[in-house]
PyMOL Python script that loads the backbone (N, CA, C, O; Angstrom):
from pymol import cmd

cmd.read_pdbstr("""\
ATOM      1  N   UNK A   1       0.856  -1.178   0.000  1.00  0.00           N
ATOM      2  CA  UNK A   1       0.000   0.000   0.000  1.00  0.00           C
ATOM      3  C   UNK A   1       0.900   1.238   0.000  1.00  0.00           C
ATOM      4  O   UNK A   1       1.957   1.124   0.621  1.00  0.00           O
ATOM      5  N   UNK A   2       0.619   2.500  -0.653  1.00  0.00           N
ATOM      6  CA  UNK A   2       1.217   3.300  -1.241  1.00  0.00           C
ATOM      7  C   UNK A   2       1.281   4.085   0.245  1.00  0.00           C
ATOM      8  O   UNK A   2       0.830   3.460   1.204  1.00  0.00           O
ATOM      9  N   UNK A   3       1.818   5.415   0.469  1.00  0.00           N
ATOM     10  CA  UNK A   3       2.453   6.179   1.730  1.00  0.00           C
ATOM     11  C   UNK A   3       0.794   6.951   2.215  1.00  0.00           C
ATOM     12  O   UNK A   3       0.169   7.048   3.271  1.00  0.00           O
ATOM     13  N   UNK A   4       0.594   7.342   0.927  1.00  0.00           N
ATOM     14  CA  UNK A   4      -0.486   7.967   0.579  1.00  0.00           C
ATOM     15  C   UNK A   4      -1.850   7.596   1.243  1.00  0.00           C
ATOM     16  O   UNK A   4      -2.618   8.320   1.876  1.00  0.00           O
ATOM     17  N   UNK A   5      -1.935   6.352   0.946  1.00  0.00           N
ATOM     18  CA  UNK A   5      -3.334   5.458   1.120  1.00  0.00           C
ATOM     19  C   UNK A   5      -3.000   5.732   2.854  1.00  0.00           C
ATOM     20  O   UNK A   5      -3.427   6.543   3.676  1.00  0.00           O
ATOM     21  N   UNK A   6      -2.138   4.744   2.896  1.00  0.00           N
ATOM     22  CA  UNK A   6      -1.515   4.270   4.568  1.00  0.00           C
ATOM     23  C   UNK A   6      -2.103   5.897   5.399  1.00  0.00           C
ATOM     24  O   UNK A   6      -2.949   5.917   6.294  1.00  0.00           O
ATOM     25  N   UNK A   7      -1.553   6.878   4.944  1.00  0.00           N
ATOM     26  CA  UNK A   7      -1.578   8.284   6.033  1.00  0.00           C
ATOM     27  C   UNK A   7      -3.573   8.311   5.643  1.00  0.00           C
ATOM     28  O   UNK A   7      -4.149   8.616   6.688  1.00  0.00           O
ATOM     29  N   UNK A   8      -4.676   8.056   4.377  1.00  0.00           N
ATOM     30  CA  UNK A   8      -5.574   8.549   4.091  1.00  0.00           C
ATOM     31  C   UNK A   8      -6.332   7.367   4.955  1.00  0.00           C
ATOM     32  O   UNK A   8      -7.478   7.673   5.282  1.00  0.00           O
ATOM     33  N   UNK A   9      -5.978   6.350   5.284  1.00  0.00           N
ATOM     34  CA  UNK A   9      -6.645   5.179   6.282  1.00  0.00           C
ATOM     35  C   UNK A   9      -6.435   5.711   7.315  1.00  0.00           C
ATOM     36  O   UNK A   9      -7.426   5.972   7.998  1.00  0.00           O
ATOM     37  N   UNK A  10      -5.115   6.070   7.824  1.00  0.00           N
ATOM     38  CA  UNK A  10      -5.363   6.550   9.032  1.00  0.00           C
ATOM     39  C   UNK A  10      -6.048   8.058   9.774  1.00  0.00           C
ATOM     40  O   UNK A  10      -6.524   8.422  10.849  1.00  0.00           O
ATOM     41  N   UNK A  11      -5.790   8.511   8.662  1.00  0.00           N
ATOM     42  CA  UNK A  11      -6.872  10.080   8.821  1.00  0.00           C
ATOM     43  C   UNK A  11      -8.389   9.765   8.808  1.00  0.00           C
ATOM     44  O   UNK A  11      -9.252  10.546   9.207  1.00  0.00           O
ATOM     45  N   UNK A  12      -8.602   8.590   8.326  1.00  0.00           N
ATOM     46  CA  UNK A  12     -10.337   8.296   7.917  1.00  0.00           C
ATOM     47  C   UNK A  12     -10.809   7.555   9.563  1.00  0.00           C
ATOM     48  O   UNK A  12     -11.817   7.850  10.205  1.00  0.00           O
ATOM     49  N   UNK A  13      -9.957   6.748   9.872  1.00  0.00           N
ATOM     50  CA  UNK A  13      -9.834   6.072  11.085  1.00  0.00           C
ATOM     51  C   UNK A  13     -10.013   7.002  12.706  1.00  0.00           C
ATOM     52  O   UNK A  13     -10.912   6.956  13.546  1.00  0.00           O
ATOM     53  N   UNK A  14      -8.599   7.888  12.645  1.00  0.00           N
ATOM     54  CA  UNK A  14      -9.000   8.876  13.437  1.00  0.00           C
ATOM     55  C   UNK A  14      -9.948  10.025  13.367  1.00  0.00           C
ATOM     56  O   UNK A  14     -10.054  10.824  14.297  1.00  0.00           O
ATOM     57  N   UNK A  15     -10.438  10.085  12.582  1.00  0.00           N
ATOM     58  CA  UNK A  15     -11.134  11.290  12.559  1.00  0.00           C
ATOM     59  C   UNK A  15     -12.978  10.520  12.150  1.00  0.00           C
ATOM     60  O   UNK A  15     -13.857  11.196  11.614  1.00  0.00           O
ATOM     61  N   UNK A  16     -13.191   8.770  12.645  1.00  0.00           N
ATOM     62  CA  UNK A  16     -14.178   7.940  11.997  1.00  0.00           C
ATOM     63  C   UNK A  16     -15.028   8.389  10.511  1.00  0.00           C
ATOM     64  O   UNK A  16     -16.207   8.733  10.433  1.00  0.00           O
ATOM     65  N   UNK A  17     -14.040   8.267   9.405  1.00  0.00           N
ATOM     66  CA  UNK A  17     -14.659   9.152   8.393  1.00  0.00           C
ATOM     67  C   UNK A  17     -15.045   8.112   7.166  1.00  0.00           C
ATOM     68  O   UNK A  17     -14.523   7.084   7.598  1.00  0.00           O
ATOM     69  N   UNK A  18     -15.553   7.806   6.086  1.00  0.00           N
ATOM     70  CA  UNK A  18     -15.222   6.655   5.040  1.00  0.00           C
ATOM     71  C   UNK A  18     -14.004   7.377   4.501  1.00  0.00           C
ATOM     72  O   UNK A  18     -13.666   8.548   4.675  1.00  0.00           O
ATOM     73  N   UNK A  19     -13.339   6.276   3.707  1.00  0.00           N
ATOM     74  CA  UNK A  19     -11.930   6.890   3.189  1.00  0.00           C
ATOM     75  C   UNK A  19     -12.212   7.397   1.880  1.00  0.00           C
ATOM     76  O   UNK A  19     -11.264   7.822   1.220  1.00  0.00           O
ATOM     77  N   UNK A  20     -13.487   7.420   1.353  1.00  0.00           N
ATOM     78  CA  UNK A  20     -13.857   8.229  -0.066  1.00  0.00           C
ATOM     79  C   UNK A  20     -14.189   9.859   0.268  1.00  0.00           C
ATOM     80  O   UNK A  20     -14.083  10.918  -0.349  1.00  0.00           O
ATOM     81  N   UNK A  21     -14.627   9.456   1.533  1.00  0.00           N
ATOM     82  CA  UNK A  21     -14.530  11.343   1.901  1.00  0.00           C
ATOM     83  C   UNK A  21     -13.122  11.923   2.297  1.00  0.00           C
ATOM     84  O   UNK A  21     -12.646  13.055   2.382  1.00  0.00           O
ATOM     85  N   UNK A  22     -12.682  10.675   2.497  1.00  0.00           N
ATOM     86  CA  UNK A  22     -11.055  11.741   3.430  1.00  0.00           C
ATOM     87  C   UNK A  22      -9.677  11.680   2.230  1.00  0.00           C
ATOM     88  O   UNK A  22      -8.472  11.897   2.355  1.00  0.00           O
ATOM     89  N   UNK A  23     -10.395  11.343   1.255  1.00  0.00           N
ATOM     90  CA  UNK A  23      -9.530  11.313  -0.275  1.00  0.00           C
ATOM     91  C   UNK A  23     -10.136  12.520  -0.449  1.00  0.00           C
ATOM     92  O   UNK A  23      -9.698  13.585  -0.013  1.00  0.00           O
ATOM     93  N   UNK A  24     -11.361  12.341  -1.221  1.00  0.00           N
ATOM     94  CA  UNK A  24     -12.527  14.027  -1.582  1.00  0.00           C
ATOM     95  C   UNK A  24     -11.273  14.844  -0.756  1.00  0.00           C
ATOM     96  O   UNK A  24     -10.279  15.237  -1.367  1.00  0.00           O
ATOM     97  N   UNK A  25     -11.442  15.038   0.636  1.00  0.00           N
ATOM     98  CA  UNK A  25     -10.606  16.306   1.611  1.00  0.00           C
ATOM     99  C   UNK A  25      -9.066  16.841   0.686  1.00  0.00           C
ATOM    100  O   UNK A  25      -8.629  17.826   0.091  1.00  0.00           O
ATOM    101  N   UNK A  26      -8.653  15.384   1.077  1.00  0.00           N
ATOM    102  CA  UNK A  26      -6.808  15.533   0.620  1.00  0.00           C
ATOM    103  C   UNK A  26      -6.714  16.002  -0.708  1.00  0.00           C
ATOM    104  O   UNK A  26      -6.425  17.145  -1.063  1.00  0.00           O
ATOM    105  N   UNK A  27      -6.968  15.078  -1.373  1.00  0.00           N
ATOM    106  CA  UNK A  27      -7.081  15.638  -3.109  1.00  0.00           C
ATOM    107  C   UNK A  27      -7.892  16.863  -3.328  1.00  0.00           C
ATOM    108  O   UNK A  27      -7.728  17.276  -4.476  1.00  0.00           O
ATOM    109  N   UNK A  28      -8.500  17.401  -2.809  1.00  0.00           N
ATOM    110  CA  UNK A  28      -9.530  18.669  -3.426  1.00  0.00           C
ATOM    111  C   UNK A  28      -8.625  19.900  -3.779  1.00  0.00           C
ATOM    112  O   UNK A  28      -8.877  20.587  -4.769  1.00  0.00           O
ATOM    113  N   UNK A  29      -7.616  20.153  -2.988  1.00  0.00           N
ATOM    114  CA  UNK A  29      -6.116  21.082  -2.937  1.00  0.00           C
ATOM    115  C   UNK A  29      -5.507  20.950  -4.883  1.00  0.00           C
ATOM    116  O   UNK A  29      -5.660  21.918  -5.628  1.00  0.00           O
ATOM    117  N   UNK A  30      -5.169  20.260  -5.143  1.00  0.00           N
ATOM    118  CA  UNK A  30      -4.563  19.669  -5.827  1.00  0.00           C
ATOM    119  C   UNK A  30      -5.532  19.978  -7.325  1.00  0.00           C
ATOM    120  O   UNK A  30      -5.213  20.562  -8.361  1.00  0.00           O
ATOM    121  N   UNK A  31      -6.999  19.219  -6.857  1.00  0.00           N
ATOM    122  CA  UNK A  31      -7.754  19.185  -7.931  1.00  0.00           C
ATOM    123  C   UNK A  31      -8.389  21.145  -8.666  1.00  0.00           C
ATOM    124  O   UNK A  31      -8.488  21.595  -9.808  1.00  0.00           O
ATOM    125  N   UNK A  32      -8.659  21.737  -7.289  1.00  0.00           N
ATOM    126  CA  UNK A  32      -8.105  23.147  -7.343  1.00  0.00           C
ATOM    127  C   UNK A  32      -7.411  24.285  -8.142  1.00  0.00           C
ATOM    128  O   UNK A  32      -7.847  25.356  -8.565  1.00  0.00           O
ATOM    129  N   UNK A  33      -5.900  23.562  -8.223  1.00  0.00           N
ATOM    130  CA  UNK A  33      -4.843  23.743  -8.866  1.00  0.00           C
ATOM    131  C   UNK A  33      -4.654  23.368 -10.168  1.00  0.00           C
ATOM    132  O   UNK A  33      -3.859  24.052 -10.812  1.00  0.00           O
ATOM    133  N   UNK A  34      -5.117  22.575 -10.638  1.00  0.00           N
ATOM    134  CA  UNK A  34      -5.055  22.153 -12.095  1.00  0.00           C
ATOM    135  C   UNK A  34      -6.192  22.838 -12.285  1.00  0.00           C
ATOM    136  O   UNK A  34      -5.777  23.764 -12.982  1.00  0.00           O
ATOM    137  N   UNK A  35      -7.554  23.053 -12.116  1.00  0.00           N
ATOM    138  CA  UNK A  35      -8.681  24.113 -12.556  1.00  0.00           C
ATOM    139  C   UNK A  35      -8.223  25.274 -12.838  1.00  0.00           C
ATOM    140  O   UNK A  35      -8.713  26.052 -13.657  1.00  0.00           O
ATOM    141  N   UNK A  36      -7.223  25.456 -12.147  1.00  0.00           N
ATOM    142  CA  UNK A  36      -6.686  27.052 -12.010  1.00  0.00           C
ATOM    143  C   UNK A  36      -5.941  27.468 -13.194  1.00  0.00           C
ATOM    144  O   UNK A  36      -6.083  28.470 -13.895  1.00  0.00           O
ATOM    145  N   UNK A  37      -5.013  26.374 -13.287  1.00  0.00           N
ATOM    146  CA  UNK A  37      -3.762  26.220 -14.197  1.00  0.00           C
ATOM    147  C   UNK A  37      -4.442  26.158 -15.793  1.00  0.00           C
ATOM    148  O   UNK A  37      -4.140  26.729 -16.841  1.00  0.00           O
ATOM    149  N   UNK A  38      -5.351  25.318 -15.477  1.00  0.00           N
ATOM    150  CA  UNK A  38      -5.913  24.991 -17.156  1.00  0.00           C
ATOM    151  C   UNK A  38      -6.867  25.882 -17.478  1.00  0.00           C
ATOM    152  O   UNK A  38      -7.438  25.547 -18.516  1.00  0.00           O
ATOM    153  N   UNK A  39      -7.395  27.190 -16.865  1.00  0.00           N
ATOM    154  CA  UNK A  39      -7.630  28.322 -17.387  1.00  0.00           C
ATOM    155  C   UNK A  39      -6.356  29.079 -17.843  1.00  0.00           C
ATOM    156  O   UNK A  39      -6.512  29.594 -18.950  1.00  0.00           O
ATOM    157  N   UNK A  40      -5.128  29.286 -17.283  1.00  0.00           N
ATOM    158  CA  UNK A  40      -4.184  29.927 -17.698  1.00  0.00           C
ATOM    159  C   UNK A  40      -4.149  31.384 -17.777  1.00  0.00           C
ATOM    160  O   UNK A  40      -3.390  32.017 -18.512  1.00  0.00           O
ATOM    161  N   UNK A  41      -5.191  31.981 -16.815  1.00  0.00           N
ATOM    162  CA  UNK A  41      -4.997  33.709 -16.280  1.00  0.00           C
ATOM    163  C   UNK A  41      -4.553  34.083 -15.085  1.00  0.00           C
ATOM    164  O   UNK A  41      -4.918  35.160 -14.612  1.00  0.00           O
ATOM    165  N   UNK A  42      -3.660  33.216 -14.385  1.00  0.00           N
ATOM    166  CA  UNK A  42      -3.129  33.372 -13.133  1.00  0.00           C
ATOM    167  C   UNK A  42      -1.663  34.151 -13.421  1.00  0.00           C
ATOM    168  O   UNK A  42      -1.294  34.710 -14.454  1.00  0.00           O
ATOM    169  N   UNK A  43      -0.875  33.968 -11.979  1.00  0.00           N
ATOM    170  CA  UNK A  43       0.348  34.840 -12.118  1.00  0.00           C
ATOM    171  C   UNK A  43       0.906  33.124 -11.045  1.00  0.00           C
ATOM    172  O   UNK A  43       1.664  32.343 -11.621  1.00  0.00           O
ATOM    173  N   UNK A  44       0.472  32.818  -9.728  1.00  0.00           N
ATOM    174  CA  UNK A  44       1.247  31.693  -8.939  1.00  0.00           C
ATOM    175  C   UNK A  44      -0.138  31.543  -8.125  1.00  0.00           C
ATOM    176  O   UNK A  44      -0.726  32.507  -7.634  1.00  0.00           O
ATOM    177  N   UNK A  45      -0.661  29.967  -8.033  1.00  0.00           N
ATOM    178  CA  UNK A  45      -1.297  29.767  -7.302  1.00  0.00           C
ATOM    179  C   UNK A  45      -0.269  29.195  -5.863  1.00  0.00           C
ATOM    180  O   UNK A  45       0.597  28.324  -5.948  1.00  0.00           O
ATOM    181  N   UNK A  46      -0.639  29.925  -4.638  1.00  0.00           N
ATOM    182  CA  UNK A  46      -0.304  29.377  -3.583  1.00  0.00           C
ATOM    183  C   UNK A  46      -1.102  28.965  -2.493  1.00  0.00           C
ATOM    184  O   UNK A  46      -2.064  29.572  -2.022  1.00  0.00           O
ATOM    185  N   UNK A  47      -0.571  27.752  -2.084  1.00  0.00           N
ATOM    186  CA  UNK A  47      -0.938  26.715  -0.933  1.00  0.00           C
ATOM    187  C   UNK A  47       0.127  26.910   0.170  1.00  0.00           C
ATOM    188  O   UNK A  47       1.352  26.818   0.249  1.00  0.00           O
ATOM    189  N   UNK A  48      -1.040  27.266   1.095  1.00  0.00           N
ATOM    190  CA  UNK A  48      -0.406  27.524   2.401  1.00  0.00           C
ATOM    191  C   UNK A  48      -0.232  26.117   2.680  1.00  0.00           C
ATOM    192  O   UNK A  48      -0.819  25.041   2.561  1.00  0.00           O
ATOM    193  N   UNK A  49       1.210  26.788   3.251  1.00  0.00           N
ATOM    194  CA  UNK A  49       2.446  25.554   4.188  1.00  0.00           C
ATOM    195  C   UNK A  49       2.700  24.295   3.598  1.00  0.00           C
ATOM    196  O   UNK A  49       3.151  23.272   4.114  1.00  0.00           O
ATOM    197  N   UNK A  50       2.202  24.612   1.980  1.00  0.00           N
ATOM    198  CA  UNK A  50       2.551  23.724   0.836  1.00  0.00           C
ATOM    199  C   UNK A  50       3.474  24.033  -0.263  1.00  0.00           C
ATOM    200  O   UNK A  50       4.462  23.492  -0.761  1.00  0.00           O
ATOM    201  N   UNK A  51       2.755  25.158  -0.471  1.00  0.00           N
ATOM    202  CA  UNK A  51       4.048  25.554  -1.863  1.00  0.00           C
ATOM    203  C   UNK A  51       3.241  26.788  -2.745  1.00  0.00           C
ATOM    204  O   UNK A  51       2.227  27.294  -2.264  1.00  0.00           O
ATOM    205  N   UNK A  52       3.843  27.285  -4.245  1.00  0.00           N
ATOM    206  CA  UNK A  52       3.733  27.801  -4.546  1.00  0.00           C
ATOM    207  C   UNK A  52       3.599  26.731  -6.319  1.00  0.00           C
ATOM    208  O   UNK A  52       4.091  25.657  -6.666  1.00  0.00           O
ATOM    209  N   UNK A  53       2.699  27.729  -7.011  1.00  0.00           N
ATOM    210  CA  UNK A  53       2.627  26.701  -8.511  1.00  0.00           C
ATOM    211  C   UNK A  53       2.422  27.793  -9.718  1.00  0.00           C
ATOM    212  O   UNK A  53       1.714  28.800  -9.707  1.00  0.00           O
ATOM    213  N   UNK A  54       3.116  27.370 -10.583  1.00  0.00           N
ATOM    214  CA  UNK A  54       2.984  28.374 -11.973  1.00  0.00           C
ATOM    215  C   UNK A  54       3.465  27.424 -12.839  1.00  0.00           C
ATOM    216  O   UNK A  54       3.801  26.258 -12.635  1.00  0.00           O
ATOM    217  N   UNK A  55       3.445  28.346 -14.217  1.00  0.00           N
ATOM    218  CA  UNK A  55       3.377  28.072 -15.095  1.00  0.00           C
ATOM    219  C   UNK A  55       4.053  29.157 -16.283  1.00  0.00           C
ATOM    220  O   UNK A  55       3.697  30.309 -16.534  1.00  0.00           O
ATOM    221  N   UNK A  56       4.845  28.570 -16.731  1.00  0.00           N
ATOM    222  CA  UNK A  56       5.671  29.324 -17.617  1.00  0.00           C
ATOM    223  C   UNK A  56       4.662  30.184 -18.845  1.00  0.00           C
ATOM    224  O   UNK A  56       3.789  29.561 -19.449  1.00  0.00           O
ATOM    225  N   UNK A  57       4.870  31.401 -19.058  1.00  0.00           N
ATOM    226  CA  UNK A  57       4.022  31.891 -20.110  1.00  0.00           C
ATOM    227  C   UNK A  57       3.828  31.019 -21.415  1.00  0.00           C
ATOM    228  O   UNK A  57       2.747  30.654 -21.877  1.00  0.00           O
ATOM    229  N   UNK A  58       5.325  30.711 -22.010  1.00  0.00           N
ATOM    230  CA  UNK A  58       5.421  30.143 -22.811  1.00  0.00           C
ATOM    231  C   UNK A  58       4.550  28.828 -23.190  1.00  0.00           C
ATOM    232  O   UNK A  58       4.163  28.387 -24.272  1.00  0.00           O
ATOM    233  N   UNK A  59       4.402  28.388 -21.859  1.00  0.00           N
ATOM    234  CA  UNK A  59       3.787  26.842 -21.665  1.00  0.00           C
ATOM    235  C   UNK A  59       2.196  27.280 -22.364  1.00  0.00           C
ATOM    236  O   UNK A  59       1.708  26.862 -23.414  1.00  0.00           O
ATOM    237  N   UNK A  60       1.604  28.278 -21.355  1.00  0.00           N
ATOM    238  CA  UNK A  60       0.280  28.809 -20.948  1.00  0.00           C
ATOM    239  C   UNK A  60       0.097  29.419 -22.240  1.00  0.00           C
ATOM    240  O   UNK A  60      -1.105  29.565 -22.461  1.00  0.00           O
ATOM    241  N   UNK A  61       0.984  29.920 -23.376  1.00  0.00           N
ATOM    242  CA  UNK A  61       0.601  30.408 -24.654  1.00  0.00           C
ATOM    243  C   UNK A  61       0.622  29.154 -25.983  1.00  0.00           C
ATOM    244  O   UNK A  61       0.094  29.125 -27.094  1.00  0.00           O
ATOM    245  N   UNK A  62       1.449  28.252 -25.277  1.00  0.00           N
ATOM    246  CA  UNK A  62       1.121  27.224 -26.351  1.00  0.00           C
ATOM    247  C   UNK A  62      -0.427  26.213 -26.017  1.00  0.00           C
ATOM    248  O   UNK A  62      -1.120  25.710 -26.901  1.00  0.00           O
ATOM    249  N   UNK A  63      -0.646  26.132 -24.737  1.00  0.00           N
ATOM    250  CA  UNK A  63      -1.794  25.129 -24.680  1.00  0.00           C
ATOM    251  C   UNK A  63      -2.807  26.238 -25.296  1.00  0.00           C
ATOM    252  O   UNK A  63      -3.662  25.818 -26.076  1.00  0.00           O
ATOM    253  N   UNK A  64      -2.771  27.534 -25.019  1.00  0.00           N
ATOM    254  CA  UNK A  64      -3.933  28.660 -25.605  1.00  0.00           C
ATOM    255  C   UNK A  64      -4.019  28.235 -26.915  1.00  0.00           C
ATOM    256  O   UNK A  64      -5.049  27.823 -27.447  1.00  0.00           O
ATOM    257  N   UNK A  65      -2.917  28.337 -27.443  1.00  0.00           N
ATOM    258  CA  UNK A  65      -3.203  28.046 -29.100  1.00  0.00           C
ATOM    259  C   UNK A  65      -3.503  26.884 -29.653  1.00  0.00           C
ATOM    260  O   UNK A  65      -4.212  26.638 -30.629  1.00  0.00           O
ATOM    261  N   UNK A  66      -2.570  25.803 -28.557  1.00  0.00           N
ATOM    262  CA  UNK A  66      -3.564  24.505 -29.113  1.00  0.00           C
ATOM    263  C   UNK A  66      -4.979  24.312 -28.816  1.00  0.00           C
ATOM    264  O   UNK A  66      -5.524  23.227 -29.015  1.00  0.00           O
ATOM    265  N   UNK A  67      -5.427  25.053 -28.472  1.00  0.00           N
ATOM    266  CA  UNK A  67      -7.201  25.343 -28.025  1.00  0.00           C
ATOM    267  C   UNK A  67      -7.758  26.206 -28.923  1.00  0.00           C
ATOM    268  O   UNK A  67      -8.966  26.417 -29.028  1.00  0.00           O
ATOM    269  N   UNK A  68      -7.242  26.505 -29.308  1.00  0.00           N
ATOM    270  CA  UNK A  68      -7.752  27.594 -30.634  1.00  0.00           C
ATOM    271  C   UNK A  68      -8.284  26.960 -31.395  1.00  0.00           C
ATOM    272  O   UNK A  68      -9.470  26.859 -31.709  1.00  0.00           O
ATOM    273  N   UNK A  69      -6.707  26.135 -31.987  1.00  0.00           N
ATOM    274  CA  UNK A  69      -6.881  25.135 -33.223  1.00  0.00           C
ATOM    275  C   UNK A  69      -8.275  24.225 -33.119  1.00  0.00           C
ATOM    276  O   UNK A  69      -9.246  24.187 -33.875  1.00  0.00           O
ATOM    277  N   UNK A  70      -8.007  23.557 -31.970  1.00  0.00           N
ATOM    278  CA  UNK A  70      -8.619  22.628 -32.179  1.00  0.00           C
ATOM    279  C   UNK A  70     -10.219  23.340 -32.205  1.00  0.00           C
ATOM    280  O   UNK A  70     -11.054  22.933 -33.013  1.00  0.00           O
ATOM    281  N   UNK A  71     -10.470  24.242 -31.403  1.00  0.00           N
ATOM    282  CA  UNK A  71     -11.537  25.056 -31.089  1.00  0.00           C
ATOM    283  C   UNK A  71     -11.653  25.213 -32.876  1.00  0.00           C
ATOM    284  O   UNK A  71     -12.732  24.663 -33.097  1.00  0.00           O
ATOM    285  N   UNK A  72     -11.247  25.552 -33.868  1.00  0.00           N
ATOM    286  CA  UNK A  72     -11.366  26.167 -34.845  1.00  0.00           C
ATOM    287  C   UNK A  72     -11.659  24.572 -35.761  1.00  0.00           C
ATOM    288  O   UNK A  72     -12.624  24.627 -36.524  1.00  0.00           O
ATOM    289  N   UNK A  73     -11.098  23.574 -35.727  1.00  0.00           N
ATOM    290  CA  UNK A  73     -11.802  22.633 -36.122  1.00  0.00           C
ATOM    291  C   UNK A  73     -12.533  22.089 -35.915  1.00  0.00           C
ATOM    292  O   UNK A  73     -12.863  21.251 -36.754  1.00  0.00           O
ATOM    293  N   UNK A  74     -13.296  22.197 -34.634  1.00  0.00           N
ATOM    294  CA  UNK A  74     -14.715  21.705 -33.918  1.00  0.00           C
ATOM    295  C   UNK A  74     -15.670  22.290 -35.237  1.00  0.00           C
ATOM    296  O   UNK A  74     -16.388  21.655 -36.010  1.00  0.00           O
ATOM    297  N   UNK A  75     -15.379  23.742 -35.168  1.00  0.00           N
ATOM    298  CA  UNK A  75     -16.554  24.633 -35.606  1.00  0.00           C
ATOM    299  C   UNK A  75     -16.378  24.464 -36.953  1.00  0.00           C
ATOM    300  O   UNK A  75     -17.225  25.003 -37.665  1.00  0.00           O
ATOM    301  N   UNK A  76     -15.373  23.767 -37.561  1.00  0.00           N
ATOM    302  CA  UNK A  76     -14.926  23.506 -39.135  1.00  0.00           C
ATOM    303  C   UNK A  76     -15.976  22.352 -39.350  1.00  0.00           C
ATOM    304  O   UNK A  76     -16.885  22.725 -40.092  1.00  0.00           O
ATOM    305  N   UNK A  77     -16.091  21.193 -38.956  1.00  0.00           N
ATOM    306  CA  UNK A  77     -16.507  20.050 -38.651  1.00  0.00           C
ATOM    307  C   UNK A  77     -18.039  20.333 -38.533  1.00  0.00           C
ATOM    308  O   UNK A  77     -18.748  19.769 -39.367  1.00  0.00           O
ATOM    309  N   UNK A  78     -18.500  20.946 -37.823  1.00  0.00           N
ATOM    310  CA  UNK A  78     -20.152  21.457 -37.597  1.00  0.00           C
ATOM    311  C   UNK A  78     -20.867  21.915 -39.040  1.00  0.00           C
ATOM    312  O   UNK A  78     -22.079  21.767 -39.201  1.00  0.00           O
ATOM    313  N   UNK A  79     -20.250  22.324 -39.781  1.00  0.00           N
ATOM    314  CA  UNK A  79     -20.266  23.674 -40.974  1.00  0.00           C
ATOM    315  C   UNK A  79     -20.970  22.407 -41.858  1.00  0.00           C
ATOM    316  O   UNK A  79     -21.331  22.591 -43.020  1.00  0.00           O
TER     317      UNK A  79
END
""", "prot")
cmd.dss("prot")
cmd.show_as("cartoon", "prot")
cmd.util.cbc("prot")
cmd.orient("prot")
């Protein structure tokens, strides 16, 4: 069993919780952060007493444009 699971059994345990809610808890941080990221109008999302997260412009201007494209062949395809 992974480090992960082991600490999310025992948080579900002490705190008498099912371990599908005390995943929901842990992961929600995380899941957050990629919502954030995959809009791509931020500057640094930060998590207290966790860290800090970005994303290179460069990165954030190429997934834009690959969303374009493809955005532009959806609506090619409909026609």
């Amino acid at each position: 069993m992974s480090k992960e699971k082991v600490i999310i059994q025992k948080l579900a345990t002490k705190y008498n919780l099912p371990l599908q809610k005390v995943e929901e808890i842990v992961y929600y941080q995380f899941k957050y952060v990629v919502n954030v990221m995959k809009k791509g109008d931020f500057a640094t999302i930060r998590l207290p007493y966790f860290g800090a997260f970005s994303a290179k412009s460069e990165r954030i201007a190429h997934l834009n444009e690959k969303t374009r494209r493809k955005n532009e062949r959806l609506a090619n395809n409909k026609q």
